[in-house]
N, C-alpha and C positions, 0 to 999 in steps of 0.2 A: 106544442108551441113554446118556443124558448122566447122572456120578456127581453127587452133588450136592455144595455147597460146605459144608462141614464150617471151622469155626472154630477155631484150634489156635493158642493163642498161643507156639509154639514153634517152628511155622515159619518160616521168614524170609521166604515169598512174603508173607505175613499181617502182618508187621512192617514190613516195606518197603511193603505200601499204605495199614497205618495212617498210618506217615510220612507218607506222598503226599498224604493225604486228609485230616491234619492243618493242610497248607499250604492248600490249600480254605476252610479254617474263619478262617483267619488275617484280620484287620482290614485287613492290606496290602493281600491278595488281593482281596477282597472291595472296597475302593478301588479298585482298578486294572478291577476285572469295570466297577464303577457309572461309570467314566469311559469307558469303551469303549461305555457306551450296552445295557450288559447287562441286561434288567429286564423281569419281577422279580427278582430277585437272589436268592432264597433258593430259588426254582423249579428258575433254571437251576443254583444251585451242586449242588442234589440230582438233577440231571439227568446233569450231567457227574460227579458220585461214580457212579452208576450205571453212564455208561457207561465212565467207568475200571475199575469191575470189572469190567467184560464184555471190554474188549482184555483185560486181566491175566490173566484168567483162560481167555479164549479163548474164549470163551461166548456165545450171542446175550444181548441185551439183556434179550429175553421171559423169557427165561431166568432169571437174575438176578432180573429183578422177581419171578416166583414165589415163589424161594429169597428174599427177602428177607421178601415178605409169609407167608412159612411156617415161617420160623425168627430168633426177636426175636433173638437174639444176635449175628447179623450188622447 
C-alpha cells in the first residue's frame, strides 16, 4: 500500500520542489527547453513537473497522476 501525497506547506520536501518546479515555469527555461527543439513546450514542461514528483517522492509516475487528478491542491 502506497501512503498517499498529502500537501503541507511546512515541510521542507514540499518547499524545495515548489522551488524546483518554479524554475520550470521560468521564461529562461522555457527558452532554453524551445531552443533544444522541445515541442510542445507546455506538454513536455507538465510532463517533466510530473515526473520530478515521482523521483522526489519515490513513486511511480501512474501514481502521482492519480494523486493529482484526485486532490486539486497538488
Amino acid at each position: 500500500m502506497e501512503f498517499p501525497l498529502i500537501y503541507d506547506q511546512k515541510n521542507f520536501k514540499w518547499n524545495l520542489l515548489g522551488d524546483i518546479l518554479k524554475i520550470f515555469d521560468s521564461r529562461l527555461t522555457r527558452q532554453v527547453f524551445a531552443r533544444q527543439g522541445l515541442k510542445p513546450l507546455n506538454k513536455f514542461v507538465k510532463i517533466l513537473k510530473v515526473v520530478l514528483i515521482a523521483i522526489f517522492f519515490a513513486r511511480d509516475v501512474s501514481f502521482v497522476l492519480n494523486e493529482l487528478e484526485d486532490q486539486y491542491e497538488l
